[in-house]
C-alpha positions as CSV (number, residue, x, y, z in Angstrom):
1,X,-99.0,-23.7,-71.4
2,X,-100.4,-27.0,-71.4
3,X,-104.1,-27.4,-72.7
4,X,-106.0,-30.3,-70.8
5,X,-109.3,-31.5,-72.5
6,X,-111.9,-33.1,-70.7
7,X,-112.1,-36.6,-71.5
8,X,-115.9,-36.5,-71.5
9,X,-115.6,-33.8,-74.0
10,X,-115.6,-36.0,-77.1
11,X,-118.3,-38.3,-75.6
12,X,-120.8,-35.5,-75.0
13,X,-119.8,-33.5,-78.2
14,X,-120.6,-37.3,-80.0
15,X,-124.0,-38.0,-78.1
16,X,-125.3,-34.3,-79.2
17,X,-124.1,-34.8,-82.8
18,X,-126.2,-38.3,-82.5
19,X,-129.2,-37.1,-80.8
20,X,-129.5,-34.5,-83.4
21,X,-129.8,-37.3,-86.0
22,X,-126.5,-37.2,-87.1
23,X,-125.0,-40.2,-88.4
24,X,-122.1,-41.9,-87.1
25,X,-120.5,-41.1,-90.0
26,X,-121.1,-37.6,-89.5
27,X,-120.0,-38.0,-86.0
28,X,-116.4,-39.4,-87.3
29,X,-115.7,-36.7,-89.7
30,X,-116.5,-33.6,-87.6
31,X,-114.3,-35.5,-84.9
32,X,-111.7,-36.3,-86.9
33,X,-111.4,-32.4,-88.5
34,X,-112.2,-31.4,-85.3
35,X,-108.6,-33.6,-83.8
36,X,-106.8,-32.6,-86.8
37,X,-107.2,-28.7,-85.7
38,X,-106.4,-28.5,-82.0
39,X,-103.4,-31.0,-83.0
40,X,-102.0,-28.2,-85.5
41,X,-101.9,-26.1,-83.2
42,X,-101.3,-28.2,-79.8
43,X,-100.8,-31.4,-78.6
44,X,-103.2,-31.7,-75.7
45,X,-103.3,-34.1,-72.7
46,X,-106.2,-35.9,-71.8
47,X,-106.7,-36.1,-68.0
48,X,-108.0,-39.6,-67.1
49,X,-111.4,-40.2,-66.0
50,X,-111.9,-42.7,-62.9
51,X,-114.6,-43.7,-60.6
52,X,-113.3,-41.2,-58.5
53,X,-114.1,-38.2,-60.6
54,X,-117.6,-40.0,-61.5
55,X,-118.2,-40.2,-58.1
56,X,-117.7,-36.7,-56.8
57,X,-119.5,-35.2,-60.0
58,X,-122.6,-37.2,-58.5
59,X,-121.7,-35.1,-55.1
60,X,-121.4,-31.8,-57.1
61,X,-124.5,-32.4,-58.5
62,X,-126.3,-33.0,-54.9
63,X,-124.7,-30.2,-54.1
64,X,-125.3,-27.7,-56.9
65,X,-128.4,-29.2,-58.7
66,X,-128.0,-26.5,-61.7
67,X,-125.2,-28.8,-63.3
68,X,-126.0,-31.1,-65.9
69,X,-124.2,-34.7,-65.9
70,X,-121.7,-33.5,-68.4
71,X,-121.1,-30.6,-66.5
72,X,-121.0,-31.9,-63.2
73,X,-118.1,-34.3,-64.8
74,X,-116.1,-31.9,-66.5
75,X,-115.9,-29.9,-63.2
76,X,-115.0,-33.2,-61.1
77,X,-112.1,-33.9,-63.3
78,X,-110.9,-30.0,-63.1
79,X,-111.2,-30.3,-59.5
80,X,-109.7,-32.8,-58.8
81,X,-106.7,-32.9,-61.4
82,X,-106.8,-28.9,-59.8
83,X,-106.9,-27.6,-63.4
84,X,-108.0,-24.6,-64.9
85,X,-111.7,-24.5,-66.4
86,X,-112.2,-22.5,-69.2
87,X,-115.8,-22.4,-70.6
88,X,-118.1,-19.8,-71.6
89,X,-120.8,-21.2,-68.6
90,X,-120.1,-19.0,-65.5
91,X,-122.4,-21.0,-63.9
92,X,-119.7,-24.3,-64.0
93,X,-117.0,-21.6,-63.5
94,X,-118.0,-20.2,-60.3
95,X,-118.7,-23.7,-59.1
96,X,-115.7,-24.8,-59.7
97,X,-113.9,-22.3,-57.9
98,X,-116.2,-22.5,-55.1
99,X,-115.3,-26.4,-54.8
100,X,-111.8,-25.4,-54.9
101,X,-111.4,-23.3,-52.1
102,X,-114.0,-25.6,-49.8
103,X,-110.7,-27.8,-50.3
């Protein structure tokens, strides 16, 4: 199995570390243990992120106002890459699969 990781992932992960008033060089260390982990035991792909995906996460979000911005991103590049999401938010979950069958 190939494990796909958001590409916004790290950015939102880094802007909650920082509006929590950690440092940037806290920021770097917990993202560099944090890259040094998943690549022990994987070597994960990062989907690309384009205007398409940042587009249609603005239409999710008309759509389905209960998504945040990070949300309504990761599910964009899930549906349209057609990946599985995994997450412990039903909420993005059923959305997602929702989105999918509509296509």
């Amino acid at each position: 199995m190939i494990l796909h990781i958001s590409p916004i992932a790290p950015v939102e992960l880094s802007l909650m570390m920082r509006s929590r008033g950690r440092s940037d060089e806290e920021v770097r260390r917990v993202l560099n243990a944090l890259n040094t982990a998943i690549m022990m035991y994987t070597k994960p792909k990062y989907p690309p992120l384009g205007l398409r995906d940042v587009e249609y996460a603005a239409e999710l979000r008309g759509r389905h106002p209960q998504l945040s911005f990070f949300d309504s991103l990761h599910a964009a590049i899930a549906i349209n890459n057609k990946l599985t999401y995994y997450d412990l938010d039903e909420v993005v979950r059923d959305i997602i699969l929702k989105e999918l069958e509509r296509s």
